[in-house]
VEXDREN-2710 file (C-alpha; in Angstrom, 1 decimal):
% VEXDREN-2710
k/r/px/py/pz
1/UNK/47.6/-46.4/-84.8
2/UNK/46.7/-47.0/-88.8
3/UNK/50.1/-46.3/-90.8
4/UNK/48.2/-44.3/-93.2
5/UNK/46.8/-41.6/-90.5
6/UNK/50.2/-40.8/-88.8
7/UNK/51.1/-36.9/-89.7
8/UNK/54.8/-38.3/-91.3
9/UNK/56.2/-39.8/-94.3
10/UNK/59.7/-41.6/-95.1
11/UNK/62.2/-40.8/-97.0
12/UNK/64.3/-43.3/-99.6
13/UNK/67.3/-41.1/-99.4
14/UNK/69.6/-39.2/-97.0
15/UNK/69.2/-35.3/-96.5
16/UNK/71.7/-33.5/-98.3
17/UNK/72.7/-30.9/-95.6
18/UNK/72.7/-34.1/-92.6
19/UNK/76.3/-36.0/-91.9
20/UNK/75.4/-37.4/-88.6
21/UNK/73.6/-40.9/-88.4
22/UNK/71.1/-40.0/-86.0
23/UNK/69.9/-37.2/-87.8
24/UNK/69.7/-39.1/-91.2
25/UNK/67.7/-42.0/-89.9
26/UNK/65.3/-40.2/-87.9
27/UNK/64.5/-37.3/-90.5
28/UNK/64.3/-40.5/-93.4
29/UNK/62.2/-42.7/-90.6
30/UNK/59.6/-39.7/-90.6
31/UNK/60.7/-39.0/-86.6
32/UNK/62.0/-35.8/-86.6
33/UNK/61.9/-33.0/-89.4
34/UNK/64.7/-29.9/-89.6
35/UNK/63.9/-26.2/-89.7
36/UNK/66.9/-25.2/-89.6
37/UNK/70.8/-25.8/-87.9
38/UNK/69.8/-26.9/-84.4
39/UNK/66.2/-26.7/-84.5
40/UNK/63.8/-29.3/-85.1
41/UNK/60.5/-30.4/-84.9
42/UNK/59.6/-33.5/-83.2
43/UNK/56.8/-35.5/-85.4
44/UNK/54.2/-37.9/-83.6
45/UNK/57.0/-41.2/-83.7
46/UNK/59.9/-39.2/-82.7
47/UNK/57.5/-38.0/-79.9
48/UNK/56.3/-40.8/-78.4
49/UNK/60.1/-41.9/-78.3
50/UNK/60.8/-38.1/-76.4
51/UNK/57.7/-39.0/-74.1
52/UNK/59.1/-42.3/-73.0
53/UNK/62.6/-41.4/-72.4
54/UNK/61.3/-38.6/-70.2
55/UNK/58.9/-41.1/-68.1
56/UNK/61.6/-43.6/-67.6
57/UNK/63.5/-40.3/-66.1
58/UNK/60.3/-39.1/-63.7
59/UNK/60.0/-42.7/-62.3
60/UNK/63.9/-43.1/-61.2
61/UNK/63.4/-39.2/-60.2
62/UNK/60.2/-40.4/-57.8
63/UNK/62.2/-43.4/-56.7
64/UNK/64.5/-41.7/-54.9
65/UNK/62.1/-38.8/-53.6
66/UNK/62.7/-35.8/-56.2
67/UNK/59.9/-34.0/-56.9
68/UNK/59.1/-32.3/-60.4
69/UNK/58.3/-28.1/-61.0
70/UNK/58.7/-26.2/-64.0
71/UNK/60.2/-23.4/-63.9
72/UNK/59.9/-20.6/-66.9
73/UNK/62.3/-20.8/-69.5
74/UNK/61.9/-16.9/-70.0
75/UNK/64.4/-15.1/-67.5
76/UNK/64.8/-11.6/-65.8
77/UNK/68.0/-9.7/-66.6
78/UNK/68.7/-9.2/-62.6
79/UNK/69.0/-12.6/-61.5
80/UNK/71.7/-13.2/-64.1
81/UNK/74.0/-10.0/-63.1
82/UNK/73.6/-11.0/-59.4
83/UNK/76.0/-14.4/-60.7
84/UNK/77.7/-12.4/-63.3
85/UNK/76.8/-14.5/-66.2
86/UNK/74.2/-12.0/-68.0
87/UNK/77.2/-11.1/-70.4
88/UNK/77.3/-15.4/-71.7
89/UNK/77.6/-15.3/-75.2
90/UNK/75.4/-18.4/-75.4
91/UNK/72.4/-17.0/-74.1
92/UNK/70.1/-15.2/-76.3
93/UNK/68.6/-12.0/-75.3
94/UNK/65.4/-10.6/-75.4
95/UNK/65.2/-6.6/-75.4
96/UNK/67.9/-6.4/-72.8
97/UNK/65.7/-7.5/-70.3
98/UNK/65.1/-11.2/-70.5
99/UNK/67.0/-14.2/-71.5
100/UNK/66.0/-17.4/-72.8
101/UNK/67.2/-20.5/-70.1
102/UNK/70.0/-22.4/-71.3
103/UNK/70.6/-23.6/-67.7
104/UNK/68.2/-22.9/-64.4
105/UNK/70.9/-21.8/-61.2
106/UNK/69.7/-18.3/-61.1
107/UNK/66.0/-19.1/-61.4
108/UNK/65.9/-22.5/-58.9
109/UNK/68.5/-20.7/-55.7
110/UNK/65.5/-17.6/-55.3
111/UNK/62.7/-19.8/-55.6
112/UNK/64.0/-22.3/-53.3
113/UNK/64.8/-19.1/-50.5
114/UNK/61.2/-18.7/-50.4
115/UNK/60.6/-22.2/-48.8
116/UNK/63.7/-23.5/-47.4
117/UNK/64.8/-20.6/-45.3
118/UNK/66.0/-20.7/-42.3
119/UNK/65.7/-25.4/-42.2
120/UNK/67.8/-27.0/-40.0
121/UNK/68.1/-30.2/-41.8
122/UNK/66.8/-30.8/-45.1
123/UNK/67.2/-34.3/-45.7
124/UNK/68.6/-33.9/-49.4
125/UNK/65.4/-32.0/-50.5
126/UNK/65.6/-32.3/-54.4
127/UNK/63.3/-31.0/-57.2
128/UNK/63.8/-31.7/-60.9
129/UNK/61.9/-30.4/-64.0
130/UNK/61.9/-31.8/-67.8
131/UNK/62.3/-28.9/-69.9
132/UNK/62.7/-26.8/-73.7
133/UNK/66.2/-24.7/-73.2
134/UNK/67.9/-22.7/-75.2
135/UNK/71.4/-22.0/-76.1
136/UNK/73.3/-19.9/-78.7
137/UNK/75.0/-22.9/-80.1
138/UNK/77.5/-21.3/-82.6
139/UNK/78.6/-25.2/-83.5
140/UNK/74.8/-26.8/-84.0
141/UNK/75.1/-29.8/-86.3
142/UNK/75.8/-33.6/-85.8
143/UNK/71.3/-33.8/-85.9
144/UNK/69.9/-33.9/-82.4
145/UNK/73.4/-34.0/-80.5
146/UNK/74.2/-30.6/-80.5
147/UNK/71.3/-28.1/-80.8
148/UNK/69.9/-24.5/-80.4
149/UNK/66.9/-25.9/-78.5
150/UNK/66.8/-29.0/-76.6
151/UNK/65.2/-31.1/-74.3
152/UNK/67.0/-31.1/-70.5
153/UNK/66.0/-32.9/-67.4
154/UNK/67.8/-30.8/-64.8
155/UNK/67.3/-32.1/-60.8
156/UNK/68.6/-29.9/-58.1
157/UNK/69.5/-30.9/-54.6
158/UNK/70.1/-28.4/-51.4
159/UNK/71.9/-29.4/-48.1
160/UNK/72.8/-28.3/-44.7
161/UNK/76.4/-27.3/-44.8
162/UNK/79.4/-29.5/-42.5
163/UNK/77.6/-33.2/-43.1
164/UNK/78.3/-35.2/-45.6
165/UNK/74.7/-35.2/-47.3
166/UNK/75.5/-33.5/-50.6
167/UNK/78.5/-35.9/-51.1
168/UNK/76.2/-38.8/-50.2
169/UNK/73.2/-37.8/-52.7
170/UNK/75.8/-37.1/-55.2
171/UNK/77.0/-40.4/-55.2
172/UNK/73.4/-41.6/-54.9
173/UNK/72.6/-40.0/-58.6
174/UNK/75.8/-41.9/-60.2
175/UNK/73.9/-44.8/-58.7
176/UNK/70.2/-43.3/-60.3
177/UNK/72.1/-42.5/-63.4
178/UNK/73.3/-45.8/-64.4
179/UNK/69.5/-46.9/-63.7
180/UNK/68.0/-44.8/-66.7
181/UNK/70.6/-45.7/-69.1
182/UNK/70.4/-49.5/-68.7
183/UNK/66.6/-48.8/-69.0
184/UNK/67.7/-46.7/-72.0
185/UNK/69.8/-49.6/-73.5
186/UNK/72.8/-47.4/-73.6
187/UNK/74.7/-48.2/-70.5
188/UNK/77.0/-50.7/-72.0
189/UNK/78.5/-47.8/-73.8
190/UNK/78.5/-45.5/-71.8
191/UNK/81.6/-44.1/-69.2
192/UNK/81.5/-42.2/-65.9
193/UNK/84.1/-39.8/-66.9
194/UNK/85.8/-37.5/-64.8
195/UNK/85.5/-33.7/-65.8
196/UNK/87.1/-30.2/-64.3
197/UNK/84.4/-28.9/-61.9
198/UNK/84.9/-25.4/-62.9
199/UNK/84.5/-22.4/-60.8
200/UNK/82.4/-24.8/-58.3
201/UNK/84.5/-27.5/-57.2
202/UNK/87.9/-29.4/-57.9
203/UNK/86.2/-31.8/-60.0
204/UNK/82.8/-33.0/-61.6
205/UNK/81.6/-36.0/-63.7
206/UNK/80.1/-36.5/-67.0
207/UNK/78.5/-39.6/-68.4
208/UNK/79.5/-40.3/-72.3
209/UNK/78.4/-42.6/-74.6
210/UNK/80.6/-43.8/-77.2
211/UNK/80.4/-43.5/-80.5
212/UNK/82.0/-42.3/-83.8
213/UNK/79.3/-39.0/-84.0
214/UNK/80.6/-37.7/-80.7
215/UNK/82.2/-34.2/-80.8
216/UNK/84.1/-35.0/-76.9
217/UNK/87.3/-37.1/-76.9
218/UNK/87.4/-39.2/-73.9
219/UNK/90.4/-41.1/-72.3
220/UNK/89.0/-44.8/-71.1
221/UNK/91.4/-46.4/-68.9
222/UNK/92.1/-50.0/-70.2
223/UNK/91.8/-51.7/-67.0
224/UNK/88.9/-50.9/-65.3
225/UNK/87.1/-48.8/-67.3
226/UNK/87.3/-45.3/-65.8
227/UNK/87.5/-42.3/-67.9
228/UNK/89.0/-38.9/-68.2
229/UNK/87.7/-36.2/-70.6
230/UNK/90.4/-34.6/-72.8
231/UNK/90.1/-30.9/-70.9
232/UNK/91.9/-32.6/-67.6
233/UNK/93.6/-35.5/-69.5
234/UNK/96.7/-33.3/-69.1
235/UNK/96.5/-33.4/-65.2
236/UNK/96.3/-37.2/-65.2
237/UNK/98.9/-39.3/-66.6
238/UNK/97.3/-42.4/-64.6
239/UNK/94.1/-43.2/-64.0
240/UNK/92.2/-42.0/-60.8
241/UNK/90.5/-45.4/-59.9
242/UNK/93.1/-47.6/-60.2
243/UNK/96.6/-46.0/-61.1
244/UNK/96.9/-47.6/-64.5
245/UNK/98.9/-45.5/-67.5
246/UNK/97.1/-47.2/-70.5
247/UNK/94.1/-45.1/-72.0
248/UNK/92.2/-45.7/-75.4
249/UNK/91.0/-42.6/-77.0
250/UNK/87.3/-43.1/-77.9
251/UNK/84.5/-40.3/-79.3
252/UNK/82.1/-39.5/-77.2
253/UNK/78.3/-38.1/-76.6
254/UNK/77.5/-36.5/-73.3
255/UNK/74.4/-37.5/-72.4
256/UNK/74.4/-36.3/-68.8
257/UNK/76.7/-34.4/-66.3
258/UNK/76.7/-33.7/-62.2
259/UNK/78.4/-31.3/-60.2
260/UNK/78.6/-30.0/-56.6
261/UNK/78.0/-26.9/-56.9
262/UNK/78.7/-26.0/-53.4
263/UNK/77.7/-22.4/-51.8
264/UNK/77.9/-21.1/-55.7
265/UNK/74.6/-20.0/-55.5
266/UNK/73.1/-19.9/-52.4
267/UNK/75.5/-17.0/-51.1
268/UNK/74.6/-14.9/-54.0
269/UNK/70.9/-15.1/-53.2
270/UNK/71.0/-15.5/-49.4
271/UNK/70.0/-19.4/-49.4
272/UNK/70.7/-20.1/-46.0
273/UNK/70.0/-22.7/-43.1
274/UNK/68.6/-21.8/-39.3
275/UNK/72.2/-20.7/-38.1
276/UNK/72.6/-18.5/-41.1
277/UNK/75.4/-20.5/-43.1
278/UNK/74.8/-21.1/-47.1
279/UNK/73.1/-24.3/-47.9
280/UNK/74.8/-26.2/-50.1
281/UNK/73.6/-27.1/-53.6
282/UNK/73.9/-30.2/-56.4
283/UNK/73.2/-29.8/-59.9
284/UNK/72.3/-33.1/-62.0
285/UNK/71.5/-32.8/-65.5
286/UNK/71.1/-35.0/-68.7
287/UNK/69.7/-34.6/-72.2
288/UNK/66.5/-36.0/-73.5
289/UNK/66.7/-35.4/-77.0
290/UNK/70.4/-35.7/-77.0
291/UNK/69.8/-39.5/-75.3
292/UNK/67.7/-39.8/-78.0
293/UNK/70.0/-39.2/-80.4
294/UNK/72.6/-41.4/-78.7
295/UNK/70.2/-44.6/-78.8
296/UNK/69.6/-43.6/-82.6
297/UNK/73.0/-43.6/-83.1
298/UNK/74.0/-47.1/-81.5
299/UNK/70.8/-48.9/-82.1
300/UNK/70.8/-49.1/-85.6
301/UNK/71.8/-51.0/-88.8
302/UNK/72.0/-51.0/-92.7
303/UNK/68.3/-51.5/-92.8
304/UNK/67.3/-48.2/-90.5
305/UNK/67.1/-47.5/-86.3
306/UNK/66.7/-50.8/-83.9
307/UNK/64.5/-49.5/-80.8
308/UNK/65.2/-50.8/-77.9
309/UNK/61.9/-51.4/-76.7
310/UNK/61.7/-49.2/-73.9
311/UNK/61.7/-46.2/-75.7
312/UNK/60.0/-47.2/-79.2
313/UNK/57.3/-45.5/-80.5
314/UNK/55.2/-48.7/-80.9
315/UNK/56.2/-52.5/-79.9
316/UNK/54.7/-54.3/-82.6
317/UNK/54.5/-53.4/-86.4
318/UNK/51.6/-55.1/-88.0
319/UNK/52.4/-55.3/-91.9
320/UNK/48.9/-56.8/-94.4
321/UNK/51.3/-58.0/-97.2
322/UNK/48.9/-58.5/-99.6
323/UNK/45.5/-56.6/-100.5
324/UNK/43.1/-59.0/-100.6
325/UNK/39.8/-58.5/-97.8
326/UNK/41.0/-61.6/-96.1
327/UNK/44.5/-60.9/-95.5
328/UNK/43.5/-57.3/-94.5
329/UNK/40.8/-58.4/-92.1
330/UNK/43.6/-60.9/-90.3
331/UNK/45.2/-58.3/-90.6
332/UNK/43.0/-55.7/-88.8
333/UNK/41.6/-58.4/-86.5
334/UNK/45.7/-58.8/-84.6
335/UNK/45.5/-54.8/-85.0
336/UNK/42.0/-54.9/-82.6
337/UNK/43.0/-57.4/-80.7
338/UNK/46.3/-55.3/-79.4
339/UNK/44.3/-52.7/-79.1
340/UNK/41.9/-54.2/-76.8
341/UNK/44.7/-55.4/-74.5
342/UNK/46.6/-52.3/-74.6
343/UNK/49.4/-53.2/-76.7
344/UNK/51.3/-50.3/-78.7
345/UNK/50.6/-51.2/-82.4
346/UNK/51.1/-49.7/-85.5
347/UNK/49.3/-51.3/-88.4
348/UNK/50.7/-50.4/-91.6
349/UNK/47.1/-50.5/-93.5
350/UNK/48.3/-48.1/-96.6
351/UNK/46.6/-49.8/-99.7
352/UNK/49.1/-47.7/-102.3
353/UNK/52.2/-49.3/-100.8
354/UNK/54.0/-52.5/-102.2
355/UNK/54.8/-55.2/-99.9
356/UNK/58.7/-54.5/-100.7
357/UNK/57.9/-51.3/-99.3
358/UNK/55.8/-51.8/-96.4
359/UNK/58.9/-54.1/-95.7
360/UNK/61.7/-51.2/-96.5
361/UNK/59.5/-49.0/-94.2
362/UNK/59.3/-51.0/-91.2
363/UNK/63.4/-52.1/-90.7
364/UNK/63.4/-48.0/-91.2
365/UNK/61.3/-47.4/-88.5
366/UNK/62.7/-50.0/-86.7
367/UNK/60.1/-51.1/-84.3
368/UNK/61.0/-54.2/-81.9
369/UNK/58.3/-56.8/-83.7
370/UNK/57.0/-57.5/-87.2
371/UNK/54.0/-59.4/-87.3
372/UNK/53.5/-60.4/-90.9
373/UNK/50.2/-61.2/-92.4
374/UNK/50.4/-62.7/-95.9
375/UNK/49.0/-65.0/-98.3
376/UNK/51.7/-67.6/-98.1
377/UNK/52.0/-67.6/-94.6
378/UNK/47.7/-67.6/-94.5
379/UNK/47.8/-70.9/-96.6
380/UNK/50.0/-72.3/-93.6
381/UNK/48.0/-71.0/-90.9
382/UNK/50.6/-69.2/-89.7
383/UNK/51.4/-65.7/-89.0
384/UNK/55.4/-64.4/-89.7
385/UNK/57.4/-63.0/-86.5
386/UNK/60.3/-60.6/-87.0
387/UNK/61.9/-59.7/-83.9
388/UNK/63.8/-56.3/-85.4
389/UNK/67.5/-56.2/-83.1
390/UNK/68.1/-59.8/-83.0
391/UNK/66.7/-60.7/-86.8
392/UNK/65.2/-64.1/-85.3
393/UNK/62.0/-65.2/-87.5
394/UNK/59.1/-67.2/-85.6
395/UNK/56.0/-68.6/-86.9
396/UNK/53.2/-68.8/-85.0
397/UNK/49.2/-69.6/-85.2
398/UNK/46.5/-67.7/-84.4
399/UNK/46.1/-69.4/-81.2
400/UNK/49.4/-68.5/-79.7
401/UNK/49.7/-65.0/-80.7
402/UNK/47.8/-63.8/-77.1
403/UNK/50.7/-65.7/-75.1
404/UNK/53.8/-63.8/-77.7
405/UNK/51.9/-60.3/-76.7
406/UNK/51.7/-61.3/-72.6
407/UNK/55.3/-62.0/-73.5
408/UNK/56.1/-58.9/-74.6
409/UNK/54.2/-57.0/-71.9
410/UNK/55.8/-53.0/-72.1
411/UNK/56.8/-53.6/-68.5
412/UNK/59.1/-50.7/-66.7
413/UNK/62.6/-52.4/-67.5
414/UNK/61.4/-54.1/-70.7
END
């Protein structure tokens, strides 16, 4: 993509009305743009980065069998009396009638009883859908963390009662979790932490990221790494895994949360198995734009956002520092040549731009590779290498740039 098409701009300076890091760097970096407290619009770069967070998701989702719908996020008033939970403050209402989905139980149990009924075994059937909700977020700030509209994956999984399936597939999507966020480049900070299970079972499980924008207080145990969240810490003077009474108190993000939600469901709407008994049901959810405003707010630096290169919007940032035809036609000719072998590149073509700036722009933007084109490095026959997150430099000739981008093939696990 040429720099000077892309429908964005950056910014020198910080919104005024933005605290939180991730929404600072994306709205300056031209990612994302505010309309107002928790809502946003999602420009072409912060898309792509939405787009590739959600495909990491479907393929651990098809690894393991579950298989995506999408369900309407406009909902009748019935289904939500029949659970008792039209009266939510956090759901906004439409004419008394309809609701806008801020979570999918009373929509996915009725649809499911037109298909399921009356299975002996289900074999941890699970669907999943990537989805726009909607919440009545009296506390929207801290950017794309905590929003009136948001991006959810939600997966839902429905077993025969008396086995030990749902326990089994619940442990299975710890397992599936842990996948996506090493792909996401956030696992290293980011804890299994044990949560109240509500109204649905003794206990549930969040996964929170650390780091100083999170609005959750977590208790980490110090040896081995277990965590509580500060709603049960009061129930658990020692740590669950191993015993231990030593916790450090870290700020969290929660990017994702489980539960077994047992017969909740599935008795109010009559979801039952051949011998008439309520199957049982698992609910698996995480956040897309709020992962992506966890990875903005670890992966970044003085300079602007560090994209792990799984999820950046391009992999390699061509930059023509100087504006004579032959440096721009080098220039272009590494821009064609990606293109040709399918490489993501963005080639920063703009004529009206210094080359301080094109410079400032690109640690903003924070794409994985520089590849600098510029007199001084012409006269060497050589063309500069800028590998963003680990601020190595590499020179290399014309001849060796094919093997660098074979070397930096956008594989699945990067």
């Amino acid at each position: 993509m040429l720099q000077s098409k892309i429908f964005s701009k950056t910014l020198k300076n910080a919104p005024s009305d933005e605290k939180s890091q991730n929404a600072i760097l994306l709205i300056r970096a031209g990612f994302i743009d505010k309309l107002s407290a928790g809502i946003y619009s999602y420009l072409p770069l912060g898309l792509k980065v939405i787009k590739k967070i959600e495909n990491i998701i479907r393929e651990e989702m098809e690894k393991i069998g579950a298989q995506e719908i999408l369900m309407p996020a406009l909902h009748s008033k019935e289904n939500w009396e029949k659970t008792g939970r039209w009266g939510i403050k956090e759901m906004f209402k439409v004419e008394d009638k309809y609701g806008l989905g801020w979570t999918h139980e009373e929509i996915i149990t009725p649809l499911m009883k037109n298909f399921i009924n009356n299975v002996s075994k289900l074999n941890d059937l699970a669907v999943y859908q990537i989805q726009t909700k909607f919440r009545n977020e009296p506390r929207a700030k801290s950017g794309i963390l905590r929003t009136k509209e948001f991006i959810m994956k939600d997966l839902y999984s429905f077993h025969c009662e008396g086995s030990d399936s749902l326990e089994n597939y619940y442990e299975k999507i710890k397992n599936v979790y842990w996948d996506i966020f090493e792909r996401l480049k956030i696992k290293e900070k980011t804890y299994l932490t044990l949560a109240s299970g509500g109204s649905f079972s003794k206990e549930s499980h969040e996964f929170q990221t650390v780091t100083p924008a999170g609005e959750d207080l977590i208790y980490v145990c110090e040896n081995c790494g277990a965590a509580i969240n500060e709603e049960i810490k009061g129930n658990h003077n020692e740590c669950p895994r191993c015993g231990e009474k030593r916790f450090k108190e870290e700020k969290a993000i929660e990017v994702g949360n489980i539960f077994q939600l047992h017969r909740k469901y599935s008795e109010v709407f009559g979801l039952v198995d051949s011998d008439g008994k309520p199957i049982e049901m698992g609910c698996y959810g995480m956040g897309v734009s709020r992962v992506m405003g966890a990875i903005a707010e670890i992966h970044n630096d003085e300079k602007g956002l560090i994209w792990p290169t799984s999820v950046a919007p391009f992999v390699f940032h061509i930059l023509a520092l100087d504006s004579s035809e032959e440096i721009k036609k080098s220039a272009q000719k590494i821009y064609n040549e990606l293109s040709l072998i399918k490489k993501e590149a963005l080639f920063d073509d703009r004529e009206n731009k210094s080359a301080g700036e094109k410079l400032v722009d690109s640690d903003l933007l924070g794409i994985p590779y520089k590849i600098i084109v510029s007199k001084r490095n012409m006269e060497k026959g050589v063309v500069e290498i800028k590998d963003r997150q680990k601020g190595t430099v590499k020179f290399l000739k014309p001849m060796e740039l094919n093997k660098f981008y074979k070397s930096k093939i956008c594989l699945k696990n990067y």
